[in-house]
Structure formats: C-alpha cells, structure tokens
N, C-alpha and C positions, 0 to 999 in steps of 0.2 A: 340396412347397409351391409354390402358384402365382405365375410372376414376377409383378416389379412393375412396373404399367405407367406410372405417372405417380408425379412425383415428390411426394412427400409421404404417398404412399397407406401405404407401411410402411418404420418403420427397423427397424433391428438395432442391437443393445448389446452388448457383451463387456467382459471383465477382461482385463489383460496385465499382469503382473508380473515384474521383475527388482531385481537387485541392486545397488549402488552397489559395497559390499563386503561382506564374508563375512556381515555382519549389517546393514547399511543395505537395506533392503527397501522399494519403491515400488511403487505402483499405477496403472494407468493408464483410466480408463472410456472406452471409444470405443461413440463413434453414429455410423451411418453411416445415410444415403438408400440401400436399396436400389436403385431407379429409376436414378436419376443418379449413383451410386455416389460421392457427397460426402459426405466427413467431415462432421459436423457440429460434434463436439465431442471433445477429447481433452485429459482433466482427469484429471492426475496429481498426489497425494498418499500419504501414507506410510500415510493408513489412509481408505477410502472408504465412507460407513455409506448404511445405506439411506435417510435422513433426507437426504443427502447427495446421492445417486443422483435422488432426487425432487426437491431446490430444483434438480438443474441441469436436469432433464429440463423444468420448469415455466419456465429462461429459454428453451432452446429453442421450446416451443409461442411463447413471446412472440414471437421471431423469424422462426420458418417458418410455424407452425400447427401445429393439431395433426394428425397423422395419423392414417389410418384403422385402423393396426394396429403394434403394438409385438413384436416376436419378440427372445426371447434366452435365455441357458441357467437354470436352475433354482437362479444361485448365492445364498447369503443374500443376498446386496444385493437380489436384486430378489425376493425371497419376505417379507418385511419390512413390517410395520404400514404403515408410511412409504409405500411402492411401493401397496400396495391404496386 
C-alpha cells in the first residue's frame, strides 16, 4: 500500500478488545490519519454495530473532512448495510 502523503488523504480503522473480567467484554473502534499518524477517534463500548461504526465515522467527516480513502480489516462492523 502506498504512504500517505497528506493528512486526510486516508484513515485506518480497527477493533481492540479486552476484558474488565472473566465476562465483562469491551470494544474499542480506533481511527487513525495515516499521514499525521493522529488518533482521531477511540470510542469504546460493550458492543459496536455497524449502524454504530457509520454515525461515528459521519461526525468525523464533520470535523476533519472527508478523506480520499478508508482502509481496514474485513470485520462485520465494516461489511454491514450501515458501512455501504
């Protein structure tokens, strides 16, 4: 994949999950600028839906703009009615 040379041109998105304890289970969604390598957002919840994933990605654009390209893995959240 080719860097990014200015900031906004692509983020990146992931899942991170742990545990509180043996059954408290949490979610974490992070966006990150490529470019500038700035968090953007890091919105944890106990369950994250793809309805979910889309209202927070649409306040981002409000914020930054939108960018020229989204990359990130193939989890349901982002395979999801909602995300298309």
């Amino acid at each position: 994949m080719p860097e990014a040379l200015w900031p906004g041109e692509r983020w990146s998105l992931d899942f991170l999950s742990d545990t509180f304890r043996a059954s408290h289970r949490f979610r974490i969604l992070a966006v990150n600028d490529d470019c500038s390598r700035e968090n953007l957002c890091l919105m944890a919840d106990t369950s994250i839906s793809g309805a979910r994933v889309a209202q927070e990605l649409d306040a981002l654009v409000r914020l930054y703009g939108k960018p020229a390209s989204i990359v990130s893995d193939n989890g349901t959240e982002f395979t999801s009615r909602a995300i298309l």
